[in-house]
N, C-alpha and C positions, 0 to 999 in steps of 0.2 A: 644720098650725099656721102654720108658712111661708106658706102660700099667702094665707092670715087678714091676717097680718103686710102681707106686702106688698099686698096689695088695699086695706086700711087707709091705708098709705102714699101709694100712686097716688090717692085718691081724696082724699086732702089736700091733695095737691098739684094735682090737676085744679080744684078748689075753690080753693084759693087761689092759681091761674091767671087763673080766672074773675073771682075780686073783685078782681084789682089790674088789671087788662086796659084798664079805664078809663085808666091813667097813663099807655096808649101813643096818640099822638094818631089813627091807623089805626083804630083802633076808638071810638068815638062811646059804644057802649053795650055793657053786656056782654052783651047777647043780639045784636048784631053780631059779637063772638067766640065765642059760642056755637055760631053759625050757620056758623063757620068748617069746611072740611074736617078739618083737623087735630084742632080741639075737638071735632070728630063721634066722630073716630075715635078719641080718648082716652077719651069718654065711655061710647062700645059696648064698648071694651077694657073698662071699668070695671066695667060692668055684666056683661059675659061673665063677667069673673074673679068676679065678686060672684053672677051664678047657678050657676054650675060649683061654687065652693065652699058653696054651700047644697046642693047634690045634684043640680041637675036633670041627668041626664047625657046627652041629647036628642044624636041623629046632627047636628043644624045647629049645637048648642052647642060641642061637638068639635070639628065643622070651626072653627067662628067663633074657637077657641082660637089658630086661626093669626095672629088680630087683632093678638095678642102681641108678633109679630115685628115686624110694621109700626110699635109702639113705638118698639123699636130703632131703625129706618132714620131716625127723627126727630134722634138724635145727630149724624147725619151733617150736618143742616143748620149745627152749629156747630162740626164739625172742618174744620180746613183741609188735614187729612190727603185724607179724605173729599171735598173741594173738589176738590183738586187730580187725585184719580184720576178725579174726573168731569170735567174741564176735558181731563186727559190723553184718554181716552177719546173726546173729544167732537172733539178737533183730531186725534184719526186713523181719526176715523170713517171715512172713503172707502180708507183704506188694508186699514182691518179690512175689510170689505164685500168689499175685492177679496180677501183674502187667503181668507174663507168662502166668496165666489164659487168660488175657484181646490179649495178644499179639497167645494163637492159635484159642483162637475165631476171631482175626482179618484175620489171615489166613484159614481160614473154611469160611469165610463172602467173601473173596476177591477172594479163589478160586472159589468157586460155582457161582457169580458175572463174572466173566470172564467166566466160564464154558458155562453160558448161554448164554453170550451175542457172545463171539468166536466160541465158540466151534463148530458152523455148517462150521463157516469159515475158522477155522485152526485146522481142528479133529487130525492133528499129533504132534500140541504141548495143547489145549484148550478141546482136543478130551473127556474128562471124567475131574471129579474133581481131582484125585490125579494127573492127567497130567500138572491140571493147578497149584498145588501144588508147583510144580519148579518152576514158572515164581511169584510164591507169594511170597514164602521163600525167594529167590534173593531179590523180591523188598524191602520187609517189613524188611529186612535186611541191607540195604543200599547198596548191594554186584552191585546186578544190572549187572549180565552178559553182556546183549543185544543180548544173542542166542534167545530167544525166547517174545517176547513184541506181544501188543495187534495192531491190525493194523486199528478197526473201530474206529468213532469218540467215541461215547458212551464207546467203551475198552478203548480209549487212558483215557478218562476223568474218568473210574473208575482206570485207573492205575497210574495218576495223584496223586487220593485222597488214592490209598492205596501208595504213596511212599511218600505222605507226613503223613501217620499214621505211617508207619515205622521210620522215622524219631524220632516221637513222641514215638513209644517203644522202641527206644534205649534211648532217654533221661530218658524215667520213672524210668526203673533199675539204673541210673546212677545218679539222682537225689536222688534219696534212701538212696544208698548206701553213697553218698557226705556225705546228711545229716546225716547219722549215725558215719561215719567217723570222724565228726565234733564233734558229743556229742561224741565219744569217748576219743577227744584229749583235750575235755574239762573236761572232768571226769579222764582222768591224771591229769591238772593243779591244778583242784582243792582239788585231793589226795596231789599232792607237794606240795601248798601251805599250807593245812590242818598239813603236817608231818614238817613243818619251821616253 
């Protein structure tokens, strides 16, 4: 009944999107907004949600329910929240790049490391490097299964220094982004103060 409700809603609004679109001077006609990306994808949203809740429950119908989410990302064009983590993002982009560089060389170093030192001991999880690839990812991720860990001294003690490297690349990305985060909210202040 919900789902009734809000498809009702959405398609009110996509309609009376459509009819005032004219009073933006960007658009000429309303079949020039019509024809927009954004109109497309509100429209297929519309209709997805409008077949789905008549029944048809089709494997591409399902998928296409994911259309859903792509709604949502559409708020984002009007939060400054939103703005601002894309603008953060955007001015440390080459920082992040290097920091994911640094973090799958760390897992290319830590697999083939384990590859060597395990690998004659435990060939069904150390057996080859992309094998030891699972047991790196987990660690240098902080995830850390414990299906598969190194059992020699020398494995323990490289697996030691790769979960305290992973450690270290999750803070790198997150130190970044802080700091950017930071000159962003200070580059509001001092537009608001600048406009008082």
């Amino acid at each position: 009944m919900s789902e009734w409700i809000f498809t009702i809603i959405f398609a009110i609004e996509y309609i009376a999107r459509v009819w005032v679109c004219v009073e933006n001077p960007r658009y000429q006609s309303r079949l020039r907004y019509i024809l927009t990306p954004a109109a497309i994808l509100d429209l297929l949203t519309v209709l997805l949600i409008l077949f789905t809740t008549l029944g048809t429950e089709g494997f591409i119908l399902r998928l296409a329910r994911l259309l859903r989410v792509l709604r949502i990302a559409k708020l984002g064009r009007y939060s400054i929240a939103m703005q601002n983590i894309g603008q953060a993002i955007y001015s440390r982009r080459f920082e992040l790049f290097i920091s994911f560089g640094i973090g799958v060389f760390a897992l290319i170093i830590s697999s083939s490391l384990l590859y060597i030192i395990e690998g004659s001991i435990q060939p069904e999880n150390f057996g080859s490097i992309p094998r030891a690839m699972w047991w790196s990812v987990a660690t240098l991720t902080t995830v850390g299964y414990g299906d598969v860990y190194p059992i020699t001294p020398l494995g323990k003690f490289f697996g030691a220094v790769t979960a305290v490297i992973g450690i270290g690349l999750i803070a790198m990305p997150t130190g970044i982004l802080a700091a950017s985060f930071s000159d962003a909210i200070q580059r509001i202040k001092d537009h608001k103060s600048e406009r008082d």
